[in-house]
GUSE-507207 format. One record per residue (C-alpha): y, z, x. Coordinates in steps of 0.001 Angstrom, whole numbers, plus 500000, padded with zeros to 6 digits. Example, Ala and Ser with C-alpha at 12.3 -4.5 7.8 and 13.67 -1.06 7.14 Angstrom:
495500507800512300;498940507140513670;
END
This chain:
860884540872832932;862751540710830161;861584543603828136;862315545609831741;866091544321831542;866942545684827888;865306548755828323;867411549296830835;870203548073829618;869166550722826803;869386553567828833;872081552761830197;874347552628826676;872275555758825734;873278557521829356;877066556786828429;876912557538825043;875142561322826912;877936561453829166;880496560841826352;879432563556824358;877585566192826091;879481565384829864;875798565163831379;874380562228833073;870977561161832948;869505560046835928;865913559838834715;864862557314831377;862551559839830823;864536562461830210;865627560956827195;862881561860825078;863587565781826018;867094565358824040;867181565698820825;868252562366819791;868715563186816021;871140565731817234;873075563531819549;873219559996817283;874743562527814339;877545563365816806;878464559491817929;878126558392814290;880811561473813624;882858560071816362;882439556413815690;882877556745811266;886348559178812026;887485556778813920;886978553770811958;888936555916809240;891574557121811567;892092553293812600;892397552319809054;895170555256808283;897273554335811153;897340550587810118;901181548991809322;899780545677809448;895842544448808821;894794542118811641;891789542619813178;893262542783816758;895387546053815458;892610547413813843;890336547434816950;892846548787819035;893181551322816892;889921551952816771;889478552641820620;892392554639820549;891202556794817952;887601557143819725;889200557859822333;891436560631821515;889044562056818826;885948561902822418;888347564016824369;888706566310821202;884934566664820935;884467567128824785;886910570084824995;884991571749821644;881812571198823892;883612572991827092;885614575874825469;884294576536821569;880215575256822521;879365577504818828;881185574666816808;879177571874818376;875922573640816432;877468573623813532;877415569830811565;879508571387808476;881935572559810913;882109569530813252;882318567686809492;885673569525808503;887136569096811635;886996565084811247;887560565811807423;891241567447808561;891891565007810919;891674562350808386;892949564045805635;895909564914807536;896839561260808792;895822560397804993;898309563179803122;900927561936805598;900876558270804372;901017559657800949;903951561530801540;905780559194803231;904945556482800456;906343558739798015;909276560007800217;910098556604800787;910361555805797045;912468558814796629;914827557913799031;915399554835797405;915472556409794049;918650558711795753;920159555424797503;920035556479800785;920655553285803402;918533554422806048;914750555168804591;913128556027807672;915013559838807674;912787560546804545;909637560467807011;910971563868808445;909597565696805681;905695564396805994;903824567563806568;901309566595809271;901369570237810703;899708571276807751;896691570249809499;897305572305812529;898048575094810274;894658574985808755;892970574864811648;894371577861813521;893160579717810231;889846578051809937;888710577303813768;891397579334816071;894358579074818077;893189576742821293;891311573793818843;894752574006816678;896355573050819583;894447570317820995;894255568923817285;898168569273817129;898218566567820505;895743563971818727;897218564347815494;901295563863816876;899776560707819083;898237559293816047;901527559520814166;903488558415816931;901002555039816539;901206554749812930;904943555500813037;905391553657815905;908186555943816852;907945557947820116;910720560840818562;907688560931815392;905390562417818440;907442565009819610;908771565861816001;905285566428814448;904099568104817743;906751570797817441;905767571604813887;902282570960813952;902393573966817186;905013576250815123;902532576254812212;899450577147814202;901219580171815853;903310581158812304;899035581165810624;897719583518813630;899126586572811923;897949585788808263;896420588314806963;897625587970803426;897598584316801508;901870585168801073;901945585054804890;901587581734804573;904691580884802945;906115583462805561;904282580474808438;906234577681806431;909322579096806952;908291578734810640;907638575383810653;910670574913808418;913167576334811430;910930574142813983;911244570641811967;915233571398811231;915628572554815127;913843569473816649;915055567034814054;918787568358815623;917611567509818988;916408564094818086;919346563322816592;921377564412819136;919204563215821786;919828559654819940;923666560048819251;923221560012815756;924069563237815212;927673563492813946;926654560634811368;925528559856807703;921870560744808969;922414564417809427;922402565896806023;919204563543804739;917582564610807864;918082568071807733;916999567931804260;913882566175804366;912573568475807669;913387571477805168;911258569687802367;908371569137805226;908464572630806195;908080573631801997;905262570955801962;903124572458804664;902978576292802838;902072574743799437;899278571977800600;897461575153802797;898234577589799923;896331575593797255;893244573780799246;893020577025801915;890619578464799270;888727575837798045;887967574695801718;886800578294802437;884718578172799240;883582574694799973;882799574559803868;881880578894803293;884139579358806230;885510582891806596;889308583391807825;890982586800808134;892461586492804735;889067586791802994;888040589204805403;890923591269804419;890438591259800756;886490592404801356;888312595647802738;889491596084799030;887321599692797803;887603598254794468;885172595478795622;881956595824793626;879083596971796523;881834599652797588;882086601471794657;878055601172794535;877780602599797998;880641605233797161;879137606584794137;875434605864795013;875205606680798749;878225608835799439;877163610092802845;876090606129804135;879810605603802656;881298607716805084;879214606943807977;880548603197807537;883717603890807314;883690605579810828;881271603107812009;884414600523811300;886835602466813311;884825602775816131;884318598886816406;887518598444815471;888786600370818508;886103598525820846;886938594560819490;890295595134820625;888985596292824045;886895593520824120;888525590610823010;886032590038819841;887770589769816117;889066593457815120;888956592636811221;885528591141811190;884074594003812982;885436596652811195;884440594794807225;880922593803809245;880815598041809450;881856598561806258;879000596657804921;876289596830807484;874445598991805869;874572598490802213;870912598125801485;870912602245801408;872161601870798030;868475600639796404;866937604173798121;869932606487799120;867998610080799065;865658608642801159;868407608604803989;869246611587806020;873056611400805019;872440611135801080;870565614338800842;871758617699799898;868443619331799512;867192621202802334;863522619085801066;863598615412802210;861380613197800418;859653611855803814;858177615250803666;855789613511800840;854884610565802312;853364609328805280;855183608319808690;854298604616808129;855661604595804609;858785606559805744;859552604082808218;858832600687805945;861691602786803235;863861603326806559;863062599238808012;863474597807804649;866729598892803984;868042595711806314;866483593381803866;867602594917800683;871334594428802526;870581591110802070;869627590244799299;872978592100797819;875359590518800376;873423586930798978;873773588596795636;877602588808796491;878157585787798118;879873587874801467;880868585515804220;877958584224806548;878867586248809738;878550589504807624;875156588808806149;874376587855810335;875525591275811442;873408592777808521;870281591282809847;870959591667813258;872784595447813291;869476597253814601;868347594500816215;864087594667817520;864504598813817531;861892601115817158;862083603772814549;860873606333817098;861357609729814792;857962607949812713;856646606516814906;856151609734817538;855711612017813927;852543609082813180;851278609995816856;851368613544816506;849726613883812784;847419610682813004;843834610842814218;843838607098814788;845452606233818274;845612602931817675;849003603123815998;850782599933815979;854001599921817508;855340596987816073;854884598478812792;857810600477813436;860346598011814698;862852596617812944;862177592497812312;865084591645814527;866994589518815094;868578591109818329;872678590553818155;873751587285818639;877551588219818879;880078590474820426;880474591895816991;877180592650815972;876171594106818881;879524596298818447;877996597417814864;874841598498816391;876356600506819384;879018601877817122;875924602976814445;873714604396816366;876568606567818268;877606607839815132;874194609001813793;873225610859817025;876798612458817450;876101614081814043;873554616271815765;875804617714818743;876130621703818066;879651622164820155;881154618470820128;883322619361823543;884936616046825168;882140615802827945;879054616051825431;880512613315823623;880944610968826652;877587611955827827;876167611289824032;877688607885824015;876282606896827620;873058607725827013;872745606064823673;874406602576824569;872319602586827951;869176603521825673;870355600266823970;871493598235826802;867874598967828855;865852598066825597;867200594369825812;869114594345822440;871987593096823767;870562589947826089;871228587479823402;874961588301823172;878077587786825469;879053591266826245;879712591697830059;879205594956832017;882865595288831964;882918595212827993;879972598036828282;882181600076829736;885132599550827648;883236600110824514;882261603605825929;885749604579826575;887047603710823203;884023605344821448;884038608495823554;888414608448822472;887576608116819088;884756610536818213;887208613038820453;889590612551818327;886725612833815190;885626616051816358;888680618008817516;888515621974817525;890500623938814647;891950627275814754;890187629891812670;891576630625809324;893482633811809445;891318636535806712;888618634114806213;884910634106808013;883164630405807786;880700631230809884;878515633567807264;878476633491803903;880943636348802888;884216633669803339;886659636849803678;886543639060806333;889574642141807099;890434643448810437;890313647000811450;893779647448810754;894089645703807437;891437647862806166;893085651316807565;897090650440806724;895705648382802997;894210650145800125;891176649019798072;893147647849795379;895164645273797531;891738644277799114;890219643138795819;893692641303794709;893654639110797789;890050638372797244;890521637103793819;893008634703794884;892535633247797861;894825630543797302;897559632746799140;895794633383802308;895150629522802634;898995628793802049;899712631515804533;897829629893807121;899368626371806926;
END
């Protein structure tokens, strides 16, 4: 009877604990073993060791009834944290390192700010001011939400802002605290959405600068203490917060992208760099791929924007999708410049291992380089489960066995997993088969494009990603503007003939008003004719 009553007093601590972290309830005991428990104990011991910590960072004075209260304060806030990662940002949840770093800022922010204030404190005394507390205006707590909004994004800096300002208020035990290190800690996660460059960071503390000396007005005037001996300290020390907040993210920003191998839009930015070291490979090495990525990136480019996915990370993921063409370049349609290919030489099955292969060979250089993770995931993932169908329909036509695998000819997968890769793939195979259109005319183009992302779409390459029907047809609008735009018509050259090989060519009436002599003078310089023409 006994045993009976604690298991089910068991299931019912592990049914909270479910509900807690996941929002689901279990009705059934044995539907416990189907959860992973490993999975779900990690998370509560994440919940329950950050908030031991946050307790003990908040504490003014060390009594055991303060620390517990702090304690269920802190699992509190930090449980509603984790439940709106679960509901709006699920990706993070899979992630331990990522989940790890988020309780690493939290702490480290509450932790920095007693540090600062210690030391602010000291320094107000050192400068004989009568009224310490106006040095805690320059703690810089938003530093925290700062490096979240460039780490995670915009919504979890802004729920981490709220839990971070309420723990303050605690350990300040000053309700104007809240509101002040709200303010900044939201005015530094919208000053690091447009970072692009690490000096836009100092550009964000100037931001949070304008917010701390702004609010710290209001306060005071809210307080009546603003035509008094505080103003000037005040004003000072929100200045000092502001300065505080651009050098802390400015010196650990890269050692916490190094460390966690988190990618931001600053590092994605310097990958764009064409002095970066696989560039100039692939520039000099596979000229033709070169190009090809380059308008592979403005494509996606165009399409993340219609979309809603990450412009930058598409358009680098396109730059470097295809690096692995640099180990065998001439065996790739747009690296030769013989009229001979070498596939001509070997058999269908071979060609199409060379063609296959070239998606692990981009990995082991982007390992080799160290890019960011979601690159080397687009790599893998950029032509999905396809089939090489040139090969495998030329190994059907010139083989006597029928038994010809098809998965020999596939690519190993896996399909795209994000909005971005599955952007690179549309994006690289509408490039390639635009190549081959004879009279590029607007409606071709669209046609081109519909056909080849619905060739995709009906294949199932894109089930394991998020794009809707709506982005589908997005995509093809920005892809059909783009390769317009790619292939628009030129006038002819006036005196020149491109289409055969003489380049010069003289109408009727040149030939009858001109003499000979003038004839052979413009063809010896042709630079004049071009000028002519504009």
């Amino acid at each position: 009877m006994k045993n009976g009553q604690q298991k089910n007093k068991s299931f019912k601590i592990i049914s909270f604990f479910k509900y807690l972290t996941e929002g689901k309830k279990i009705s059934d005991p044995k539907e416990i073993s189907s959860v992973n428990k490993k999975e779900n104990l990690t998370r509560i011991y994440f919940i329950i060791l950050f908030s031991i910590i946050s307790s003990l960072s908040i504490q003014t004075v060390f009594k055991a009834g303060h620390f517990i209260g702090g304690f269920l304060i802190s699992c509190l806030l930090l449980t509603i944290f984790y439940r709106d990662i679960m509901r709006y940002k699920p990706s993070y949840i899979k992630k331990s390192n990522m989940l790890f770093l988020l309780g690493l800022l939290v702490i480290g922010t509450l932790l920095t700010g007693r540090l600062f204030g210690y030391l602010l404190m000291n320094l107000s005394k050192g400068l004989e001011y009568k009224i310490l507390e106006i040095s805690l205006f320059g703690i810089p707590v938003p530093a925290g939400a700062m490096f979240v909004s460039l780490l995670f994004d915009f919504h979890t800096a802004i729920i981490f802002s709220f839990i971070l300002s309420l723990l303050t208020g605690l350990w300040l035990q000053d309700a104007s605290f809240t509101v002040y290190t709200f303010v900044g800690s939201i005015t530094a996660a919208f000053g690091a959405l447009q970072c692009k460059k690490r000096s836009s960071i100092l550009r964000a503390g100037g931001y949070v600068i304008a917010a701390n000396i702004i609010t710290v007005i209001i306060l005071l005037l809210f307080k009546g203490e603003l035509f008094t001996s505080k103003f000037p300290p005040s004003i000072l020390f929100a200045a000092l917060g502001g300065i505080s907040v651009a050098a802390i993210v400015s010196l650990l920003l890269p050692l916490i992208e190094y460390s966690f191998k988190v990618t931001t839009d600053i590092s994605l930015l310097e990958l764009l760099d064409l002095n970066q070291p696989i560039m100039k490979s692939l520039m000099i090495n596979a000229p033709g791929t070169y190009h090809h990525s380059v308008i592979v990136g403005n494509l996606v480019e165009a399409a993340a924007e219609a979309v809603g996915a990450n412009p930058l990370l598409a358009r680098v993921s396109a730059y470097y999708h295809d690096i692995g063409k640099i180990k065998m370049p001439d065996y790739f349609i747009e690296n030769q410049s013989s009229a001979v290919s070498k596939h001509d030489k070997i058999t269908p099955h071979m060609s199409s291992m060379i063609i296959i292969n070239h998606v692990k060979e981009g990995l082991d250089i982007a390992k080799q380089y160290k890019l960011p993770e979601p690159i080397i995931d687009i790599i893998a993932q950029h032509h999905g489960t396809m089939l090489v169908n040139y090969f495998y329909q030329k190994a059907k036509e010139t083989s006597h066995n029928t038994n010809i695998n098809e998965e020999d000819y596939k690519y190993h997968g896996p399909k795209p997993q994000t909005r971005v890769a599955a952007l690179v793939m549309m994006a690289d195979a509408v490039e390639a088969a635009s190549r081959v259109l004879t009279d590029p005319t607007p409606a071709r183009i669209a046609s081109l494009v519909d056909r080849i992302i619905n060739h995709i779409f009906l294949e199932g390459q894109l089930d394991e990603c998020e794009l809707t029907l709506k982005d589908i047809h997005e995509i093809k609008k920005r892809f059909t503007y783009i390769l317009t735009g790619i292939f628009h018509k030129r006038i002819d050259y006036p005196g020149f003939d491109f289409s055969n090989e003489g380049l010069y060519k003289e109408s009727a009436k040149t030939t009858k008003d001109k003499p000979s002599e003038d004839t052979k003078t413009s063809k010896e310089n042709p630079a004049t004719t071009i000028s002519s023409a504009g």
